[in-house]
N, C-alpha and C positions, 0 to 999 in steps of 0.2 A: 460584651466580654466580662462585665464587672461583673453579671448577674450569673454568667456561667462559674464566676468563683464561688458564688452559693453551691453551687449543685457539689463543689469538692467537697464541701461540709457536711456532707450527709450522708457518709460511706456508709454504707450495708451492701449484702450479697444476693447474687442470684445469678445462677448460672445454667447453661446445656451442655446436655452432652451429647457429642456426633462421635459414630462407631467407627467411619472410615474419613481420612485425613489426608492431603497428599497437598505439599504444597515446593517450588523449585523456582524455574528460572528453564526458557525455553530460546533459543540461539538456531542462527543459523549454521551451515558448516565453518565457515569462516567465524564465528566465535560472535558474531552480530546479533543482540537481541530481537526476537523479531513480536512487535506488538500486535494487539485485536488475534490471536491463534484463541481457535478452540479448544476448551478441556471438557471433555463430556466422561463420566463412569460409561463405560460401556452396556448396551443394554438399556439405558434410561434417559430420563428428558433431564436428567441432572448436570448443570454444568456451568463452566464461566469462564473468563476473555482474560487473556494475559495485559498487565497494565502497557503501558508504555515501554516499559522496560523488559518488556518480556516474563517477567514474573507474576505468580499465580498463587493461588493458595484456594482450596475447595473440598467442604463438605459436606457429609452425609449423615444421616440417622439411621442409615440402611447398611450394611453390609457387601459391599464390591468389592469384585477380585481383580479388575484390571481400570485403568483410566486410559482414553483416545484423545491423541492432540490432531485436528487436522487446520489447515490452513490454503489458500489460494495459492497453486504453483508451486506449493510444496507437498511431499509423501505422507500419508495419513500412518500416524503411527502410535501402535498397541502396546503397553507397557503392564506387564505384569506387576501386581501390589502382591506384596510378602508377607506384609505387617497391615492393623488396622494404622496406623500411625505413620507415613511418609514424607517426611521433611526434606528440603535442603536436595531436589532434584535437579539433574541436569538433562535438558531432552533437547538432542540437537535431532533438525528437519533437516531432510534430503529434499534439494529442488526435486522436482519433478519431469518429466520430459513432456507429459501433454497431458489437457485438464480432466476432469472428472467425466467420465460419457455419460450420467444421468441428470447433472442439474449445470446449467449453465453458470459461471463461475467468472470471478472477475481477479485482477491482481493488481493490487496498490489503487493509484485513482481510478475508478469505474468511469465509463462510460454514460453518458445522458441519454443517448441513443442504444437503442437495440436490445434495451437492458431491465430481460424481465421482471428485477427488483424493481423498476422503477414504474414500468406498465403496473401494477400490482397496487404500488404506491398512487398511483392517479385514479387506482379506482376507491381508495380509501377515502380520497381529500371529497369524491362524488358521492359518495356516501355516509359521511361522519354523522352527520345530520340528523341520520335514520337511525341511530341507533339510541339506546341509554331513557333515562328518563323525561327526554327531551321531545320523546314519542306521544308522550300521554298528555293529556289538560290539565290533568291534575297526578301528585302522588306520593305517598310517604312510605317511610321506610326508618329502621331502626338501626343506629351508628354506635359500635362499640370501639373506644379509642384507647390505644395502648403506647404513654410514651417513657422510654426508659433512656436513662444515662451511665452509662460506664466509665469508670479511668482505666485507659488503655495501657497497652508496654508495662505490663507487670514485670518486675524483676527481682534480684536481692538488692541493689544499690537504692532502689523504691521504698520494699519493705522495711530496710536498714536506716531508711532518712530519718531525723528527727523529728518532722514534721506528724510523724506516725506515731511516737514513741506513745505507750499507752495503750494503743488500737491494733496492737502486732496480730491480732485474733481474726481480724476480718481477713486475711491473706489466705486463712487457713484455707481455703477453696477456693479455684480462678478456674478458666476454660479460656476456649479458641474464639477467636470469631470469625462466621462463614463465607467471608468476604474478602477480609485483610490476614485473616491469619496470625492476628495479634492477641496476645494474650489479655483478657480486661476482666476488669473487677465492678461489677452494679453497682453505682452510689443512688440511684432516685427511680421511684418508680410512680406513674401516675394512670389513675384508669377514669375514666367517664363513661358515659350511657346518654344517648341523646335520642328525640324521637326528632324526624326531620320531615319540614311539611312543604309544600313548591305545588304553584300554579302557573302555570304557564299560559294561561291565558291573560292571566296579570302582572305577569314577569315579579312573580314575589316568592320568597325562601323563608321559610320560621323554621326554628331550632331552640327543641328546649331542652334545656337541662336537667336530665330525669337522677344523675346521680354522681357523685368525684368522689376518689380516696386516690391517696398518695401518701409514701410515705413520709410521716412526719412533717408534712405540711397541709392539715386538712382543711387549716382555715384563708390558707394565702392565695386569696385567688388573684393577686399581683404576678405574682411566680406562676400559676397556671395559666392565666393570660400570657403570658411571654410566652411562654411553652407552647402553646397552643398556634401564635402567631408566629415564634419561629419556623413550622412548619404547617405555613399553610397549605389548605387545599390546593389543588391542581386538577386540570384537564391533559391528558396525555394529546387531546384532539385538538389542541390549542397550537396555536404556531409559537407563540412564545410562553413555557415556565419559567414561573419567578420564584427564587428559592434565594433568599438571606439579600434581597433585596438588588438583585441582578437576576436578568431574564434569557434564560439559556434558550436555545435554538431549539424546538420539539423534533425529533426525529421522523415526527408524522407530518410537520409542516410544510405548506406551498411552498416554501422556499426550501425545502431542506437539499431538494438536490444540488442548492449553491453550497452548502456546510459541510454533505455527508455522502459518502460513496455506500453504495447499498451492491449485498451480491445474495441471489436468492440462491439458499446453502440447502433447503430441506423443504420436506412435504411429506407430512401422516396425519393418523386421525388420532385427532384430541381431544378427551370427551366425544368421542363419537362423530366428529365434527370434522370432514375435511380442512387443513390450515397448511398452508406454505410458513416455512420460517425465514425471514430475512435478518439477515446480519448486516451492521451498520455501523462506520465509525467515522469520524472527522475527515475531514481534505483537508486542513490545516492545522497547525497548532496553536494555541495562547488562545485559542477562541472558548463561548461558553458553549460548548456543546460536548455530546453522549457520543459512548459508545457501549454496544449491547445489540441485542435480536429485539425479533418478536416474531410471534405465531398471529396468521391474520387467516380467518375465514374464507374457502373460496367463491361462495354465496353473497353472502352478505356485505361482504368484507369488513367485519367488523376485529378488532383485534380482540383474540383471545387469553393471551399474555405477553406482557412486555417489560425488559429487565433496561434500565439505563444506568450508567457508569460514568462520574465525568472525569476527563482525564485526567491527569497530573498538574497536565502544561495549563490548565483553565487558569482566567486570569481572575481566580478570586482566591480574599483572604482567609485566613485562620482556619479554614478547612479542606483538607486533604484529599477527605476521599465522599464523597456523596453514591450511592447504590437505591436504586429505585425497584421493586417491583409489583406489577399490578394484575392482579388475575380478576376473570369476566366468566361471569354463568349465561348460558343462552336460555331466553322464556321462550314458550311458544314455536320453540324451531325457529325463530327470526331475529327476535329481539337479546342484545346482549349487555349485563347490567354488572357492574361491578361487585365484585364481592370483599375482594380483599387489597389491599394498599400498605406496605411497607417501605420504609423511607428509612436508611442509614446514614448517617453523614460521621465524619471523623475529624473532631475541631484540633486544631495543633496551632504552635507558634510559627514552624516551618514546616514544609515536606518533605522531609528527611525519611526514609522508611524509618529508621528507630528513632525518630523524634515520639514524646509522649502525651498526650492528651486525653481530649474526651469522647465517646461515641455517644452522638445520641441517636434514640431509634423510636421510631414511630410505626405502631401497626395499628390499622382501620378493617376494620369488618363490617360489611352490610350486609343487612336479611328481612326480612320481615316486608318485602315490599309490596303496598296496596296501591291500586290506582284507580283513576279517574271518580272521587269522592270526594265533592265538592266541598270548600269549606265556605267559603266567602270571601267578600273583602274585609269583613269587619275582624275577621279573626288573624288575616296578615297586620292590621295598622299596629302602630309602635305602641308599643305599653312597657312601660318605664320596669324595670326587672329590680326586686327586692333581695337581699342577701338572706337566703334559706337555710338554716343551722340545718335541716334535716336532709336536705340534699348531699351537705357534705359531713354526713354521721351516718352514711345507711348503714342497716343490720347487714351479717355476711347473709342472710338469706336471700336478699334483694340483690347481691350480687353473685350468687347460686345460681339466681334465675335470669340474671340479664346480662353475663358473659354471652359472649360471642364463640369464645375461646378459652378454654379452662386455662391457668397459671399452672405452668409446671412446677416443681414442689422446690425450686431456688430459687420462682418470681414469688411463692409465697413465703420465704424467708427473710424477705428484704423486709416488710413490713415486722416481721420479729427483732431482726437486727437493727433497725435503727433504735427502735425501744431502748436497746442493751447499750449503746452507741451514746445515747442523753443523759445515761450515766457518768458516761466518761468523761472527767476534765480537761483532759487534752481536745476530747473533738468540742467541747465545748467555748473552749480559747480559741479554735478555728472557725468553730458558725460565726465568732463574734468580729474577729477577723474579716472574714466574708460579707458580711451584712454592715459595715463599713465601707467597705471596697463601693457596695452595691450601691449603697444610697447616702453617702457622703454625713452620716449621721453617726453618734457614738449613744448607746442606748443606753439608759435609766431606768427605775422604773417610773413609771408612768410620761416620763419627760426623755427626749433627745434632744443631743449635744450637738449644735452645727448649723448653715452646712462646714465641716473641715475643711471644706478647698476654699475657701475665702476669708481665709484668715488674716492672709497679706495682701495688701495691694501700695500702687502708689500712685502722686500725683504732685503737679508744682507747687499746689496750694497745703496740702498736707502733709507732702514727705511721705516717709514710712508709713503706712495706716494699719491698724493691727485691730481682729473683728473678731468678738465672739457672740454666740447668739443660741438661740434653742426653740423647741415648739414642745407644745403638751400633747403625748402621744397614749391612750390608753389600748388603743387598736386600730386594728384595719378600716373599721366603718366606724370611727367616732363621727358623732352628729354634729360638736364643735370642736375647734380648735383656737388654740393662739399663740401666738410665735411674735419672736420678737428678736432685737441683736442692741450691741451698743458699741462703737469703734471709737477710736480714740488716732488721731492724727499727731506723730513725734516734730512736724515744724509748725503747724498752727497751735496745737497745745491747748486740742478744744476735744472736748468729749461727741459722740452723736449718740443717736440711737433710733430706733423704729420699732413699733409695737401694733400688731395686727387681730384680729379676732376675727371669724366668722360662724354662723351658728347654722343648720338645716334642718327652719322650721315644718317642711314638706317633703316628704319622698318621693312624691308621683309626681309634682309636676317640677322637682327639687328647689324649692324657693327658699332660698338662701340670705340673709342679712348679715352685710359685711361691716367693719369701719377701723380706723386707726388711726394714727400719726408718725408722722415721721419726719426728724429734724437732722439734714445732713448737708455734705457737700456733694454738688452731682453737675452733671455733663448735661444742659439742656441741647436739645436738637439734638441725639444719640438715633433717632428714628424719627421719620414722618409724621405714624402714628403714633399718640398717646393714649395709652388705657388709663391714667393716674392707679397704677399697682403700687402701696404704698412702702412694700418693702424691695423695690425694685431697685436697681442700680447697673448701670450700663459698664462697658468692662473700657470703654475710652476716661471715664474718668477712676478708674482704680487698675489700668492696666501699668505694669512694671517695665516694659518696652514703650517710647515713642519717639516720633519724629520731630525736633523744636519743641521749643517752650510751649508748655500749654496751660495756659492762666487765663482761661476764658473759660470759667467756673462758676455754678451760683449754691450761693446760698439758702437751701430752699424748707420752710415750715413746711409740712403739707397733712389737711384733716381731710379726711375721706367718710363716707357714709351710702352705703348701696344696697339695692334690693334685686336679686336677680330670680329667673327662674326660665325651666325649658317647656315652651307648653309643645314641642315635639322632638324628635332623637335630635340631636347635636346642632339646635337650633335655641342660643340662647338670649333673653331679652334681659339687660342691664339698667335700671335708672339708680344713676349715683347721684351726688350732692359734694361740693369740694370746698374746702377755704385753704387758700396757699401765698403765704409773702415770697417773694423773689428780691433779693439782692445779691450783687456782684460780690464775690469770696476774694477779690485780690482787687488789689489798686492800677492793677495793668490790664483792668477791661472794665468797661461800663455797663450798664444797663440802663441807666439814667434818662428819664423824659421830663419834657417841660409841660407841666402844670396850669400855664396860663397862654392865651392869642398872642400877647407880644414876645414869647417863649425868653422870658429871663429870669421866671425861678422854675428853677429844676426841683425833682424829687428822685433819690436813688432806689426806693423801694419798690414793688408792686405788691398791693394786697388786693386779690380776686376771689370772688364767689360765683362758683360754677354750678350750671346742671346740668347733666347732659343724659342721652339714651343711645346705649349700645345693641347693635342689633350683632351677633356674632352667628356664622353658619360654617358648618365645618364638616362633609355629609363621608360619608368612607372612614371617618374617625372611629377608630376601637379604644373603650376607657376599659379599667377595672377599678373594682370599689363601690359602695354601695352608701359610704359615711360625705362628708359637706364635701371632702375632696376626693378628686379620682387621680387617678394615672393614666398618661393617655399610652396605648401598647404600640402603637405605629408612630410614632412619633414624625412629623415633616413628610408621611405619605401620602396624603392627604390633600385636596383644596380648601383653601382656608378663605371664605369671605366674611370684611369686618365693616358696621358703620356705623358713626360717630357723630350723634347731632348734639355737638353742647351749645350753653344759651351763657352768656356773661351779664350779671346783672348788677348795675352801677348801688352805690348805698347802702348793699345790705350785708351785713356788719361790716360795715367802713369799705366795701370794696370800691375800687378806685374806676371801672368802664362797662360800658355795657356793650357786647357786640354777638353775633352769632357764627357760629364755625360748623361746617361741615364737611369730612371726611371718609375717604372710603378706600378701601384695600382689599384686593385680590392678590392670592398667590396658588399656584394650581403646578406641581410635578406631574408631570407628561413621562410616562416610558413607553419608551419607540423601541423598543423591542432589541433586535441586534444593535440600533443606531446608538443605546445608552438613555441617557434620563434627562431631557431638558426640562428646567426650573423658569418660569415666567411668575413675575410680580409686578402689577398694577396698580398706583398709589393717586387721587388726587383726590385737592381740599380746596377751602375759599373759607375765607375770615371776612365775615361781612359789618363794617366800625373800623372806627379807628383804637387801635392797640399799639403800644409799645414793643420794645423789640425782645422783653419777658415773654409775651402771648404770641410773640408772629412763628409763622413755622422755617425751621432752621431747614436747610441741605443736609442731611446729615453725613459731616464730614468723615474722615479718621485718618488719625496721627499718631494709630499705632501700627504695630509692626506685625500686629495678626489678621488674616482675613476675615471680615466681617458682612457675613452676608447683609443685604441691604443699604448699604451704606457706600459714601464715593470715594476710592482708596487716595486719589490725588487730591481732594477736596480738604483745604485745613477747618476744620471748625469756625463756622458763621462765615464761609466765604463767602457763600449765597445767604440771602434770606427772602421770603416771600410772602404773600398773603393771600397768593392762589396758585396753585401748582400742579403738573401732573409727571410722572416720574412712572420711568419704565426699566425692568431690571431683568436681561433675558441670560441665562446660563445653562451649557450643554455642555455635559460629563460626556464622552462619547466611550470610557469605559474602557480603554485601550482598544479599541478597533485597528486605528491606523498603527499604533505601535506595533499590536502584535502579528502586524506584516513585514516587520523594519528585521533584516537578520541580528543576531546580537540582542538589537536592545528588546525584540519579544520575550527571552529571556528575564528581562528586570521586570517586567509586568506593570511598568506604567501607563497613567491614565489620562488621555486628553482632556483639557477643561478650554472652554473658549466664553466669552463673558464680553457681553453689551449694555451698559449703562447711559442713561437718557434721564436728564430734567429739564425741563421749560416752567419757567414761573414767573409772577410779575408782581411788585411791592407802588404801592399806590403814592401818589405825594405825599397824601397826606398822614400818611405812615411815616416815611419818610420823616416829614417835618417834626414829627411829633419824637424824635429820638438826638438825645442833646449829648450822645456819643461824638465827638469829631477825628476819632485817628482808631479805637479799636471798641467793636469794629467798626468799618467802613459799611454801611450798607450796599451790601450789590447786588442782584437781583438777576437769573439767566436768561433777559427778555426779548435780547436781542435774537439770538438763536438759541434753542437746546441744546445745553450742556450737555457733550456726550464723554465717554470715553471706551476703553477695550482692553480686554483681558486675556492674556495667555498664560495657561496655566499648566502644571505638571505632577499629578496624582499618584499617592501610592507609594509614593519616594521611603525605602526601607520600610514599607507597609503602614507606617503611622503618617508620613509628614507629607502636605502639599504645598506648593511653592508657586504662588502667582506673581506675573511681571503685567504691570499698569502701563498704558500709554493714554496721553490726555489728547484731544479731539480738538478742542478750541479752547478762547475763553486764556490766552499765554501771555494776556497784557495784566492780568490782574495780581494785585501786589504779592509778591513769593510765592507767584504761580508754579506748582510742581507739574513737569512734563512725561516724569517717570519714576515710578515707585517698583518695590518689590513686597509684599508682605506674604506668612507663613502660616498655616493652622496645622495643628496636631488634631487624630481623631483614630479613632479606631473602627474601621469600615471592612464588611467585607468585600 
């Protein structure tokens, strides 16, 4: 959402124009909206489905003199247009007495049985297979992408805002849109050219990037990554579409006759091409599924065109209204290949029809398709992609020739009007605005201010802590960076600070040399895993909420020095080098070990020199960026595997033990489709030496009040400690399933969470022995049985908040054992 606040910043125009308009509100005689009714121009394949509500809105670039509504069990009826322009109608249906005598016809929930829509549909699901590029060994083809953004709900109380004052110019021209019927205004527009290569005997896809322009953003390919991955690709022939990170029900899916009632409404030639049309909408509501037609082949059965709509009641956020449409060329008399893909969606705070937001829209064009031209395998393997000034500076001649689709002459105004727009100091107090919101930075030149959201924090040991910080920013792909912060604590009355550098000596295989320091107070055991990030900090020891005293704090120096690099995509190899002292930050916890066999002189400090080698792999990960750092665009969709062999070596520069540790972590999101998205994480380690209870691997507790993936919500800090451990962390979103069966509460659009947490680990004697702690902490170890516990959770709560309730499994003897917690996270999800 932060990043859609850029897109307000970059108002320009561009607009269409449709010659005939007709938009109302369709009822039954009794005054009842009646939803999925057809609206067709008479005469033409042009038309679209009343929402939910019975209301409609639909246009033309053609000229019609009448529009048809018909619907199931109701009188098909012919309404004369007067005007190119028709708003604000009322078309009330007469039941009917008996159905249509040419096409068998259904009313309200359809039938499983008997029911040609569905015969039709099962010869689709036998055939999918056969159609598309899926056909050939090999084959390419030429992809032109068009994606635009609108602010919608134009009005005078818009224009009039202040937020505008200055830019009252770009209002001067708005239009309809052919969907919603809303009036919008073009803020962004973006085009690419791609050649796209796939073999399928190798199950491999390349895609290069032959060109981008956009307005006013020609070099940010942060911004075009997000754009791009907000609207990913799709298969109509998929059972489930993923659209903003929820997987709606495909209307061609095996399963669809559990989600959707189908009534086969039509049948002519399309393109020359016999096609039945089936019309299809929901069996229930709050669910993610379409409603809309399609035209399917009676040959082949391959579909020819297919429009999806989802409805109202869907249970996702911040967007309204979603419209698909996808048209198919047939090769050969057999073969059916995609040509064109448009995607609307309508982002809002609510769903109000006059609530105000954003449209964005996406159109894909293909052509140019070869096949069975072998390339190789050597021309699929990964090769590290460099940042091309010429790709995103082409001449207009090169986009002359490698449109798909000429820009009508208000898509080619946009790119003039932001020009006039960069002038303006009003929009330019908004981009700046915006680009805050987005990336939590305040811009300089050459240097940003931040990050802003960690200014405050608190803790027992610090009190108030108050944080400023920055990085040296010259652009998008700087080669280095360095960044740094210095915070200052109002009850310890000590300054910190942290200062980081890293440089990228290589772009192909990106070998990067890291190092810094950093002198704070921190929360050790916050995670299982340790990376040593040296400007990291966990949000248990600066969180502003928690439960009890928490003065089990350290003290921590920390120098770092690393060499990293990926000798393939998203496979990276890390050898660092560490020096780090550890002492306890308050008098009300120890760290302390004894130094000698008959254990009676203690030492409070740890000073340890580490090596260690990170293997990190993380395969389905999308980055942008081309400089030492990237962005990653999907952020947490991904499987992420991590391993950690470090080496502790006693004497050198004064370090205090020698031992060996190794670690390893899996975390993998699963989407099941209708079922919602279960999150599985798998952690275990072994510390081989004896170490103190600075080096042993903590439980990672939490005693604050927000939820904290990975971590155990009933668990107070160092209840457990270990020095070999395996830990399991299972959690399923089910995405409101069972709610939006419940009457009433489907309505509020809430979302199940259900949550399983597991550790087992074991702390050795002589571990043990070696820690001259006696009351805090307590060493305790889950060796008896694995530590479990369980979580029920409740999602979506006023669209920001979720609200988990803890229950603890065992383990109720141990000292201020908590049995039951509640904690809370704020997020913005769709």
């Amino acid at each position: 959402m932060a990043k859609i606040t850029v897109f307000l910043c970059c108002l320009c125009t561009v607009f269409t124009y449709a010659q005939t308009k007709v938009g109302g509100k369709v009822t039954d005689e009794q005054g009842e909206p009646i939803p999925f009714v057809n609206v067709v121009f008479a005469n033409s394949s042009e038309g679209t489905i009343t929402n939910d509500d019975g209301t409609f809105y639909l246009q033309s670039e053609n000229t019609y003199s009448s529009v048809v509504f018909s619907f199931v069990g109701f009188e098909t009826k012919s309404l004369t247009l007067n005007n190119a322009v028709n708003y604000k109608l009322d078309i009330v249906l007469k039941e009917e007495a008996s159905a249509l005598s040419e096409v068998v016809i259904y009313q309200g929930k359809t039938s499983k049985k008997n029911n040609p829509a569905i015969d039709i549909l099962r010869k689709i699901w036998a055939n999918k297979r056969k159609n598309g590029v899926k056909l050939f060994d090999q084959y390419q083809y030429k992809k032109y992408e068009k994606q635009e953004f609108d602010l919608n709900t134009i009005d005078s109380s818009l224009i009039k805002s202040p937020i505008f004052k200055g830019m009252e110019f770009i209002f001067k021209e708005t239009d309809t849109n052919a969907v919603t019927g809303k009036t919008y205004l073009p803020i962004f527009l973006n085009e690419a050219v791609y050649r796209v290569y796939g073999d399928n005997k190798l199950n491999k896809e390349k895609e290069i990037l032959l060109g981008n322009k956009n307005s006013g953003f020609s070099d940010n390919q942060t911004l075009i990554a997000f754009v791009k991955d907000l609207y990913a690709e799709y298969d109509v022939y998929d059972n489930y579409l993923k659209f903003f990170d929820k997987s709606f029900v495909s209307p061609l899916s095996t399963t669809g006759i559990d989600n959707y009632n189908y009534v086969l409404a039509d049948s002519a030639f399309v393109d020359n091409k016999w096609c039945y049309k089936i019309v299809y909408y929901p069996r229930r509501k709050n669910e993610l599924t379409f409603k809309g037609d399609f035209w399917v082949n009676d040959t082949t059965w391959a579909i020819k065109n297919i429009k999806l709509q989802v409805t109202k009641s869907a249970n996702i956020n911040w967007v309204k209204e979603i419209y698909i449409e996808q048209d198919f060329k047939v090769l050969n008399d057999s073969v059916f290949l995609i040509t064109r893909d448009h995607f609307m969606s309508d982002f809002s705070l609510n769903k109000k029809q006059e609530s105000r937001g954003i449209y964005g829209k996406r159109t894909t064009l293909y052509d140019e398709y070869v096949f069975d031209q072998e390339k190789g395998a050597q021309f699929y393997k990964y090769q590290p992609q460099y940042y091309n000034d010429h790709v995103y500076n082409r001449e207009s001649s090169f986009w002359e020739n490698n449109r798909l689709e000429e820009l009508n002459k208000d898509e080619r105004q946009v790119y003039v009007m932001l020009d006039t727009l960069k002038t303006v100091k009003a929009f330019q107090r908004l981009y700046n605005v915006g680009s805050i919101l987005a990336s939590g930075y305040v811009e300089f030149d050459n240097f940003d201010f931040g990050p802003i959201f960690s200014t405050f924090g608190y803790n027992d040991v610090e009190g108030l802590r108050l944080r400023v910080g920055g990085r040296t920013y010259f652009g998008r792909n700087d080669p280095w960076r360095i960044e740094g912060y210095t915070a200052y604590g109002l009850k310890d009355n000590k300054f910190k600070y942290g200062i980081s550098g890293k440089w990228l000596l290589d772009k192909k295989m990106r070998l990067i040399i890291a190092g810094g320091n950093r002198r704070d107070v921190e929360q050790l055991g916050a995670s299982l895993t340790n990376t040593n990030d040296v400007l990291g900090r966990s949000l248990a020891s600066s969180s502003l909420i928690t439960i009890g005293a928490n003065t089990s704090l350290t003290n921590i120096n920390l120098t770092t020095a690393a060499l990293s690099f990926e000798p393939f995509k998203n496979f990276n190899v890390r050898f660092g080098g560490s020096f780090r002292t550890l002492e306890s930050a308050s008098n009300q916890f120890s760290l302390a070990y004894f130094t000698d066999e008959a254990r009676t002189q203690v030492e409070n400090k740890t000073r340890q020199t580490q090596f260690s080698t990170m293997l990190k792999y993380t395969p389905k990960r999308k980055t942008t960026g081309y400089g030492v750092e990237r962005i990653v665009v999907n952020d947490g969709d991904y499987p992420e595997l991590f391993m950690n062999y470090s080496l502790g070596l006693k004497d050198v520069l004064s370090s205090d033990f020698d031992y060996k540790k190794l670690q390893f972590y899996y975390r993998h999101p699963w989407q099941l489709g209708g079922f919602g998205k279960l999150t599985t994480t798998l952690e275990t380690g072994k510390t081989y030496g004896e170490v103190p209870l600075s080096l042993l691997n903590v439980v990672p507790g939490n005693q604050t009040l927000f939820s904290i993936y990975g971590s155990f919500p009933l668990l107070d800090f160092y209840e457990f400690v270990t020095d070999e451990y395996a830990s399991l962390h299972i959690e399923h979103n089910f995405n409101g399933r069972f709610f939006s069966r419940i009457p009433v509460v489907r309505d509020w659009n809430l979302r199940e969470i259900i949550s399983v947490r597991g550790v087992y680990g074991t702390l050795s004697q002589a571990n043990r022995d070696l820690n001259a702690s006696t009351s805090n902490p307590i060493l305790l170890a889950p060796d008896q049985d694995p530590y479990w516990s369980w979580s029920a959770g409740i999602g979506n709560i006023f669209k920001i908040f979720r609200i988990d309730f803890h229950f603890r499994g065992n383990y109720f003897q141990n000292p201020e054992a908590r049995s039951f917690g509640v904690t809370g996270a704020f997020g913005f999800y769709f």
